[in-house]
C-alpha positions as CSV (number, residue, x, y, z in Angstrom):
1,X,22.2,5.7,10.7
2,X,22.3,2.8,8.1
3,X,19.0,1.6,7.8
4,X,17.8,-1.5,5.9
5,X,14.5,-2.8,4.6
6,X,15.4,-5.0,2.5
7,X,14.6,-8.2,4.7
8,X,10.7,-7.2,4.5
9,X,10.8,-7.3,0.5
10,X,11.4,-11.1,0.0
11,X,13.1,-10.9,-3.7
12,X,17.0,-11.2,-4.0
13,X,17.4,-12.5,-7.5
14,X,17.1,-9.1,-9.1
15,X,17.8,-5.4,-8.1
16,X,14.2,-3.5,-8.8
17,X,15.0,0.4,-9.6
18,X,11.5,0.8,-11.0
19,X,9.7,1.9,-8.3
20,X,7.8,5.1,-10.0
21,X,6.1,2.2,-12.2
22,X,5.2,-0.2,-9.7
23,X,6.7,-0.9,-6.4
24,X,7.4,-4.1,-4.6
25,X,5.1,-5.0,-2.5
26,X,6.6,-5.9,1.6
27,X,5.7,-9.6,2.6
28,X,3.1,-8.5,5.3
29,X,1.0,-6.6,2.6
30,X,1.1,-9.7,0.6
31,X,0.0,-11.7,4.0
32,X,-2.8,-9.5,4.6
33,X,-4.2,-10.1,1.2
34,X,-4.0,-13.9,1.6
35,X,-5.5,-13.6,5.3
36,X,-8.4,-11.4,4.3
37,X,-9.5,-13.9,1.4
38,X,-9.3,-16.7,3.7
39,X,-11.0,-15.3,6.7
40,X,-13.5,-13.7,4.0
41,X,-14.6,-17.2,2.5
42,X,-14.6,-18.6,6.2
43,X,-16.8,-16.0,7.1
44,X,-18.9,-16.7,4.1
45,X,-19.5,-14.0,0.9
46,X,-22.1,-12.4,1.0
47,X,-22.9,-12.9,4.2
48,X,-23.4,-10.4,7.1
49,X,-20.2,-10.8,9.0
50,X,-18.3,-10.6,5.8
51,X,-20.2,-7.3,5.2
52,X,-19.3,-6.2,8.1
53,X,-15.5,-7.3,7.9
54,X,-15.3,-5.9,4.5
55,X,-16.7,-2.3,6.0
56,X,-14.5,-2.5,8.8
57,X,-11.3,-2.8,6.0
58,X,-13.0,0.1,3.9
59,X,-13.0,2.5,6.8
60,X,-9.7,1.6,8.3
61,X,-8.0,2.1,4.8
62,X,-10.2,5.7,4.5
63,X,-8.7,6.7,7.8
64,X,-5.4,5.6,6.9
65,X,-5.3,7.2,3.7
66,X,-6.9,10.2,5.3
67,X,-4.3,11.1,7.7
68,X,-1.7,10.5,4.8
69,X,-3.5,13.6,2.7
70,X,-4.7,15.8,5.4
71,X,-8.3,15.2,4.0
72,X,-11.7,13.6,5.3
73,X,-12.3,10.1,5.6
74,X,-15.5,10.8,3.2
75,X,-13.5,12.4,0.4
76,X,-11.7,9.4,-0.2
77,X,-12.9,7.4,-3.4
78,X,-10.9,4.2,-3.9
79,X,-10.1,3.3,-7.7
80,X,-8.5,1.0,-9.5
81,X,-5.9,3.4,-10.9
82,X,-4.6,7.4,-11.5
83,X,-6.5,6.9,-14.6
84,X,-9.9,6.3,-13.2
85,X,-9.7,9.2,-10.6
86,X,-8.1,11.8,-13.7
87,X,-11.6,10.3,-15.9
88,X,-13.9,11.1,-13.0
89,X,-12.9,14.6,-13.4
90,X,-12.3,15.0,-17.1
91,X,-15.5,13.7,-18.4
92,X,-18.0,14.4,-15.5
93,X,-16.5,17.9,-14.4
94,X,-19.6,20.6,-15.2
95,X,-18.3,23.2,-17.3
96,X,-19.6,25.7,-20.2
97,X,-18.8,25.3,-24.2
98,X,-17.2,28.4,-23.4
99,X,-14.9,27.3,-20.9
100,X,-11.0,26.5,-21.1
101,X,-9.1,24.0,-19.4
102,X,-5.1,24.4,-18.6
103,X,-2.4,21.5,-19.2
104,X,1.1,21.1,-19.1
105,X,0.9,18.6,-22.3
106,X,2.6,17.6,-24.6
107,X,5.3,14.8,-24.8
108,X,6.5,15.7,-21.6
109,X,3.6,14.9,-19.4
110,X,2.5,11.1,-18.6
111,X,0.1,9.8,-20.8
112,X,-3.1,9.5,-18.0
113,X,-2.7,12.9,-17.2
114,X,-2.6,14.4,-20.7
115,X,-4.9,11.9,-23.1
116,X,-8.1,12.2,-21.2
117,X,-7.7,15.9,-21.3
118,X,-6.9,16.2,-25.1
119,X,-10.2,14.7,-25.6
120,X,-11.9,16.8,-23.5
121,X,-10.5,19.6,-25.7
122,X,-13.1,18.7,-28.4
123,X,-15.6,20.5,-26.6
124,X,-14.1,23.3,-24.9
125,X,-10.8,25.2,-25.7
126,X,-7.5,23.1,-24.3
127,X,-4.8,25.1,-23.5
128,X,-0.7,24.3,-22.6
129,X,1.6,25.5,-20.9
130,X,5.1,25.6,-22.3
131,X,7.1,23.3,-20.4
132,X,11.5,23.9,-21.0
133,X,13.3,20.4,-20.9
134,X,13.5,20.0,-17.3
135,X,9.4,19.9,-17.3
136,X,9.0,23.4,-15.7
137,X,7.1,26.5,-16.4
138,X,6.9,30.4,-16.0
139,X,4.5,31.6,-13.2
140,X,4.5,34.8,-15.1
141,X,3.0,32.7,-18.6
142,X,0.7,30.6,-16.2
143,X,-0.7,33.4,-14.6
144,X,-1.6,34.8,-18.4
145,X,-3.1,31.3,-19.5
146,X,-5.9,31.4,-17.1
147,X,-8.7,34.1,-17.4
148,X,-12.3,34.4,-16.4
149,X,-12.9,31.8,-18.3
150,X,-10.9,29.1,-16.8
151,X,-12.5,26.0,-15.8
152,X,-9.9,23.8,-14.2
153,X,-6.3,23.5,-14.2
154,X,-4.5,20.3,-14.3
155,X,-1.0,19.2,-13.2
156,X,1.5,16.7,-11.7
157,X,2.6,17.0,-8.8
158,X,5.6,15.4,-10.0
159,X,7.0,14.2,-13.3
160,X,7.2,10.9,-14.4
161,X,10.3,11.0,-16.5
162,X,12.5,13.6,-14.5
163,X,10.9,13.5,-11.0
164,X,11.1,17.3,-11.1
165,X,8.4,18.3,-8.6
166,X,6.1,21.3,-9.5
167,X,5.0,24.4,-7.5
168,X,1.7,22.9,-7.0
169,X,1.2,24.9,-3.8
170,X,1.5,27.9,-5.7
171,X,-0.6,27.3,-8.0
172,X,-2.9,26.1,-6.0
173,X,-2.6,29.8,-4.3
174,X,-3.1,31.2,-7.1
175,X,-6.4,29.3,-7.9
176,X,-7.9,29.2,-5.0
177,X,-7.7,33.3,-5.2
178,X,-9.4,32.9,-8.6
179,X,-12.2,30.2,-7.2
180,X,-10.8,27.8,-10.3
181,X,-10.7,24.2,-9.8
182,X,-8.1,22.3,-9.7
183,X,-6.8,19.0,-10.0
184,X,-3.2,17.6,-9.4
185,X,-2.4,14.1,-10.2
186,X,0.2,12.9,-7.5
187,X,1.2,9.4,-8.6
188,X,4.3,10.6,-8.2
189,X,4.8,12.0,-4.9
190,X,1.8,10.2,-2.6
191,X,4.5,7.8,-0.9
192,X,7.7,8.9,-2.0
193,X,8.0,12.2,-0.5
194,X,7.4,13.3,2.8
195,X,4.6,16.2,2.7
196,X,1.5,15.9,0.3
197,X,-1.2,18.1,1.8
198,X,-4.4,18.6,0.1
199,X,-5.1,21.8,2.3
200,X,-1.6,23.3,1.3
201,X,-1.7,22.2,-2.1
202,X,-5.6,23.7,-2.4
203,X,-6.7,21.1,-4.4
204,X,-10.1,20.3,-5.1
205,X,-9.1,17.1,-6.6
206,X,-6.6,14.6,-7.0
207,X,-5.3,11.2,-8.2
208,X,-2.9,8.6,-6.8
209,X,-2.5,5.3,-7.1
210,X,-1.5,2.2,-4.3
211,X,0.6,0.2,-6.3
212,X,3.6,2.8,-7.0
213,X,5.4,4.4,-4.2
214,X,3.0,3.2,-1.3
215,X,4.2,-0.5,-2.2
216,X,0.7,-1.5,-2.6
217,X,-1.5,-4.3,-5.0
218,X,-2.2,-3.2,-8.5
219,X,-5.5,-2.4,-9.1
220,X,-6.3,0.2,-6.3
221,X,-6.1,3.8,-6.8
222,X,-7.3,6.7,-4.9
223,X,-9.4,10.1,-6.5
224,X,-9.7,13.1,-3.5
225,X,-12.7,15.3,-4.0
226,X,-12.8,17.7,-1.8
227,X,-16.8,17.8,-0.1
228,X,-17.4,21.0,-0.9
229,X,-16.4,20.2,-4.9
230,X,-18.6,16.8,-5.3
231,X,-21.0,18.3,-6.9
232,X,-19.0,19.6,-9.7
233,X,-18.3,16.3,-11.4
234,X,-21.5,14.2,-12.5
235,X,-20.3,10.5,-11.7
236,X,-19.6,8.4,-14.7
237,X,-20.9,5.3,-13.2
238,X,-24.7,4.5,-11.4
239,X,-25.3,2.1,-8.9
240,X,-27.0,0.7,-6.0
241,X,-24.0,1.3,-3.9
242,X,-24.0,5.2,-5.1
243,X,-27.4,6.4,-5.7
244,X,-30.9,5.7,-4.7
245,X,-34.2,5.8,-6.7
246,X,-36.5,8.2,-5.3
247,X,-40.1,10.1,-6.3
248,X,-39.2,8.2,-10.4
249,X,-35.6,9.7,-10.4
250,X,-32.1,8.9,-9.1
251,X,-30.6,10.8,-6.2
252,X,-27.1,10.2,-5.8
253,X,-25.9,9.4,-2.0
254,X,-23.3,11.8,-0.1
255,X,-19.4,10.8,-0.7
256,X,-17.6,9.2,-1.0
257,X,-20.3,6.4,-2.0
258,X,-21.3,9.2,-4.7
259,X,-18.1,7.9,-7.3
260,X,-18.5,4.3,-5.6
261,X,-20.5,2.6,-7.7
262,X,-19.6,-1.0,-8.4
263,X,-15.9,-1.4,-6.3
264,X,-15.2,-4.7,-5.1
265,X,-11.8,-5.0,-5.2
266,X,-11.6,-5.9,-1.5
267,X,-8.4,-8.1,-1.1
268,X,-7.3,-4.7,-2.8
269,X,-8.6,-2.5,0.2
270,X,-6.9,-5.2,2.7
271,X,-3.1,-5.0,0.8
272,X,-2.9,-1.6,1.0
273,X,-4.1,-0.9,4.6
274,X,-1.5,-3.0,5.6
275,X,1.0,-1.5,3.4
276,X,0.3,2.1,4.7
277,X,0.5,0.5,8.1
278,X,4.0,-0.5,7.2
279,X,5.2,3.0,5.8
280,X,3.4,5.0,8.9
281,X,5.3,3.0,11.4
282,X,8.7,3.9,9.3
283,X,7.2,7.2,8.7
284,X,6.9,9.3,5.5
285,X,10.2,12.3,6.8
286,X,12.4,9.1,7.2
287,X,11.0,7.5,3.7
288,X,12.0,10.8,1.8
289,X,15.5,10.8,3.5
290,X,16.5,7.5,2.5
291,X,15.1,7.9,-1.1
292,X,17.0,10.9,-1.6
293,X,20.2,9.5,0.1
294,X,20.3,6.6,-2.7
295,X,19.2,9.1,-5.3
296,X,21.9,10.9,-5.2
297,X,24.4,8.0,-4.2
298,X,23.1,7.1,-7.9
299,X,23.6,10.4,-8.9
300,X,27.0,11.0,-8.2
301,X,28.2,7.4,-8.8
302,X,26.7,8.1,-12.7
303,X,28.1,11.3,-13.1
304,X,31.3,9.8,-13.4
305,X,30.8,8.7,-16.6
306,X,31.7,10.4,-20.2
307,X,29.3,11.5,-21.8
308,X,26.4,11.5,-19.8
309,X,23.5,14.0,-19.2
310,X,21.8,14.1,-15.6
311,X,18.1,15.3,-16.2
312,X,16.0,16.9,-13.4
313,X,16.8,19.4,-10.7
314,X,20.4,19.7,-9.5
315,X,18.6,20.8,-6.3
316,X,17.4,17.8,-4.4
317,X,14.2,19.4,-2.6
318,X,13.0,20.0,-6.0
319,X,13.4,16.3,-7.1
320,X,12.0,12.7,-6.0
321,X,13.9,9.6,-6.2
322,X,13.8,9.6,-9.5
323,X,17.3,9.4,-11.6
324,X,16.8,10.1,-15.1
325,X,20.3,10.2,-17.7
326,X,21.4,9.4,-20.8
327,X,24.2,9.3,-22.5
328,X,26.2,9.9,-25.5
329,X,26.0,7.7,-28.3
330,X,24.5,4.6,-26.4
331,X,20.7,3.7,-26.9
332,X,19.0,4.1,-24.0
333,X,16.6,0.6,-24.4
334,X,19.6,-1.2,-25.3
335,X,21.1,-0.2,-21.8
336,X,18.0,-0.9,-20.1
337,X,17.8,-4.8,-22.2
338,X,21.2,-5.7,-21.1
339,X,20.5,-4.3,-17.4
340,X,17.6,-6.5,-17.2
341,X,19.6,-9.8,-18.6
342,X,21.5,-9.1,-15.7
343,X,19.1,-8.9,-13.0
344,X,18.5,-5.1,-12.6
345,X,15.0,-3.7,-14.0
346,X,15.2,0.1,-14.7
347,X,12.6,1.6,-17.3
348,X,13.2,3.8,-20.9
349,X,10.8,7.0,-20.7
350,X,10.4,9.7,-23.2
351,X,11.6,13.4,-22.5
352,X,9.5,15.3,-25.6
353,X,11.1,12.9,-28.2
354,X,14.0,11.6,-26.5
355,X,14.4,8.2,-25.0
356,X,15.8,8.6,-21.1
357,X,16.6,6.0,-18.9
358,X,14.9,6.0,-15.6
359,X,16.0,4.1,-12.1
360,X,13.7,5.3,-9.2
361,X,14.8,3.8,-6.1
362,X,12.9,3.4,-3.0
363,X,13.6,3.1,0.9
364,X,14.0,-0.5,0.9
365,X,17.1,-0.5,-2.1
366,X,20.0,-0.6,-0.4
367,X,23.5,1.6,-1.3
368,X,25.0,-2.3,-2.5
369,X,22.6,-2.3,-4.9
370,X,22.8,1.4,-6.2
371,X,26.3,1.0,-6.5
372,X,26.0,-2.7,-8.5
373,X,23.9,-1.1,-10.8
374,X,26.2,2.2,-10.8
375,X,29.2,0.1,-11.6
376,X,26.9,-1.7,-14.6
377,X,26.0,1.4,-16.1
378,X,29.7,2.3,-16.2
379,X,30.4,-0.9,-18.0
380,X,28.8,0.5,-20.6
């Protein structure tokens, strides 16, 4: 069935293939966030129907977000970013001088998911798994990396530059075995395919952001924490909202309002509740079929050409949307200049020390503008 979306995304002068960055947002998301900052000022700030407006928004966008995870309304901690919700664990999780924390670093990993954990290293042993070109590694090695002594493990869920997407559930098998947290940053995946479960993944925490694949505002991210794994990570930030002062001490509050100390990004809360309403009525199994449909239209239309190298999975359950490819003898940001001068915004991205070009196309690009952009690549 030919299906097209493109009459809810309002923007015809370029073709966007640059979705894994920061998707478009659909005109009723943008709506919503103009209606709630009118009705909000009607209302009056600070007032207490505006309070009670802006909880109603809050626990709507919980319960949205909730059913998209397979979590609990309270274990959702809204953000501004992947980054925040990766700091909340790397600098407040609890751990001994003794301990050791496992990565897949390196050059191949996305900067938010690798920095904050480098400098975590200074105080406790960091240590990397060996990742082969396509991003993957040995369950065999990463079985022999963690010990007793393991205090968390750390991955994507997908990767930025190839969309290859990792075994997380087995991992997460693995760990849960071992009682080892774990925390999976899913900036990739939370919107663009069709399955991310926090009780199959066995996660006890992870990190996703609104403004990527969920075609949400910039500036609201998500952290999961599992209940049961709160008290493992001493909040960075104190406030009224999160704690109380009690007998000449501070008591934090139960979660999420724990990790919510100061949010107040509320036209934020309002975009992206209506952009999950959006998706949900499309639904996330008819989401992943499209994006892999113009994936590999991409695909194959590319392949044609001399010279070029397809990166990621051949296999297309092990891949997102995400088209990665270079080829011989032609700069990869010189490509991506000249496609922009002529209306279609792809992005460069680093595989180890090698400049890639990567389109990511979501549901609402249509096959005319995969095979435009095909056709441009071709012109070399």
């Amino acid at each position: 069935m030919n299906l097209d979306y493109s009459q809810d995304f309002p923007y015809k002068e370029k073709i966007y293939l640059n979705n894994a960055s920061t998707s478009r947002m659909p005109r009723s998301s943008i709506s919503a966030m103009s209606d709630f900052l009118v009705k909000y000022n009607e209302l009056g700030p600070d007032s207490a129907a505006s309070d009670n407006y802006v909880r109603e928004r809050l626990t709507n966008l919980r319960k949205e977000i909730s059913e998209l995870i397979k979590c609990r309304p309270e274990e959702v901690i809204l953000t501004q970013s992947v980054t925040d919700g990766i700091n909340f664990v790397a600098n407040g999780l609890k751990m001994n001088s003794n301990s050791n924390i496992v990565i897949r670093g390196s050059t191949h990993e996305h900067p938010a998911n690798h920095y904050p954990w480098v400098r975590v290293g200074q105080r406790v042993e960091l240590r990397n798994l060996h990742a082969d070109e396509t991003g993957y590694f040995e369950l065999d090695s990463f079985k022999n990396t963690i010990d007793e002594r393991t205090g968390l493990v750390a991955l994507s869920h997908a990767l930025f530059n190839t969309g290859a997407i990792l075994p997380v559930e087995e991992i997460g098998k693995i760990l849960s075995e071992k009682n080892i947290p774990y925390f999976v940053d899913a900036a990739q995946t939370v919107g663009c395919i069709s399955d991310v479960d926090v009780n199959k993944i066995k996660c006890n925490f992870m990190s996703f952001n609104g403004s990527k694949w969920l075609c949400g505002p910039m500036g609201m991210g998500v952290f999961f924490c599992r209940r049961d794994s709160g008290e493992l990570i001493e909040p960075l930030q104190v406030g009224g909202e999160s704690a109380i002062f009690h007998e000449n001490k501070i008591v934090y509050k139960e979660m999420p309002a724990r990790f919510q100390a100061g949010f107040r990004n509320w036209s934020g809360v309002a975009c992206l509740e209506a952009s999950l309403s959006y998706l949900k009525k499309i639904g996330m199994k008819t989401i992943r079929e499209r994006n892999i449909m113009l994936a590999n239209l991409l695909r194959e239309e590319i392949s044609k050409i001399n010279g070029i190298t397809l990166y990621g999975p051949e296999k297309e359950e092990k891949r997102t949307s995400i088209v990665s490819f270079s080829i011989q003898d032609k700069d990869s940001k010189t490509l991506v200049a000249r496609l922009e001068k002529e209306n279609m915004i792809l992005a460069v991205r680093d595989i180890f020390t090698k400049k890639i070009v990567r389109a990511s196309p979501h549901f609402f690009n249509t096959e005319s503008e995969i095979q435009t952009v095909a056709d441009a690549i071709k012109r070399g």
